[in-house]
C-alpha positions in Angstrom: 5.4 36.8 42.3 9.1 37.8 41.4 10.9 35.4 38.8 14.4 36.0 39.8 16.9 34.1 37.7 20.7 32.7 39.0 21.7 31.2 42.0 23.5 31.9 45.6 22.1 33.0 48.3 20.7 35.9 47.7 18.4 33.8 45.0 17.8 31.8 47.9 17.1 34.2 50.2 15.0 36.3 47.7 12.3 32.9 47.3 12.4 32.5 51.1 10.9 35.8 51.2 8.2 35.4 49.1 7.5 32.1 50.9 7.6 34.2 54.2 5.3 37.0 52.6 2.4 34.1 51.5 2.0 33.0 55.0 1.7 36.2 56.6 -1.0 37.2 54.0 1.2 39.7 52.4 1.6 40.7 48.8 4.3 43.1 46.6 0.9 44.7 44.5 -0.4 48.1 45.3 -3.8 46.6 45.1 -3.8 43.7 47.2 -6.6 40.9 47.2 -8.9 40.5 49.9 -7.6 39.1 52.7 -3.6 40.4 51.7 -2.3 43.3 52.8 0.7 44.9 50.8 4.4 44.3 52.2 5.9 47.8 52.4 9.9 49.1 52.1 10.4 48.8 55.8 9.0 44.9 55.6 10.9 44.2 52.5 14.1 45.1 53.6 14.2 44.2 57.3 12.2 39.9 56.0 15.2 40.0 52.9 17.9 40.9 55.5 16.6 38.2 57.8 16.3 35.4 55.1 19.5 36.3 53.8 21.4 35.5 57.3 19.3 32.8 57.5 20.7 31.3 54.2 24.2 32.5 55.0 23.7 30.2 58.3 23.2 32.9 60.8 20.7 31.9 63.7 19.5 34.9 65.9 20.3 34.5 69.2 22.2 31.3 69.0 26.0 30.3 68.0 24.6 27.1 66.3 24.7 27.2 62.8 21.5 26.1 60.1 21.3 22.7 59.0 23.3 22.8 55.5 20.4 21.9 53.2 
C-alpha cells in the first residue's frame, strides 16, 4: 500500500488508484498473493491517468462534469 502524504488531486487520484487496483485483484509487489496478480507500468500509468481526469472532473465520453465531492 503507498502512504502518499499532501493533498490535490493527484493525492486524490493516487488513492483512487489503489482503490481501483484492490478490486480488480491487483497488487504493486513483485510477489503477489494468491489470488492478486501484479499491476505492471503499462497499468499503472494508463489507471493514474484515468483517476486523475476523473478527479480533475473529466468524464470519458460525456461533456457532463463529476459531481464535486
Amino acid at each position: 500500500m503507498l502512504n502518499p502524504t499532501g493533498e490535490g488531486p493527484e493525492i486524490v487520484a493516487l488513492a483512487l488508484m489503489e482503490r481501483i487496483a484492490r478490486s480488480e485483484g491487483r497488487q504493486f509487489d513483485h510477489k503477489p498473493e494468491i489470488g492478486m496478480s501484479t499491476a505492471d507500468r503499462q497499468w499503472i500509468l494508463a489507471t493514474y491517468f484515468d483517476c486523475l481526469q476523473a478527479v480533475k472532473g473529466h468524464r470519458f465520453g460525456s461533456e457532463e462534469k463529476a459531481p464535486q465531492l
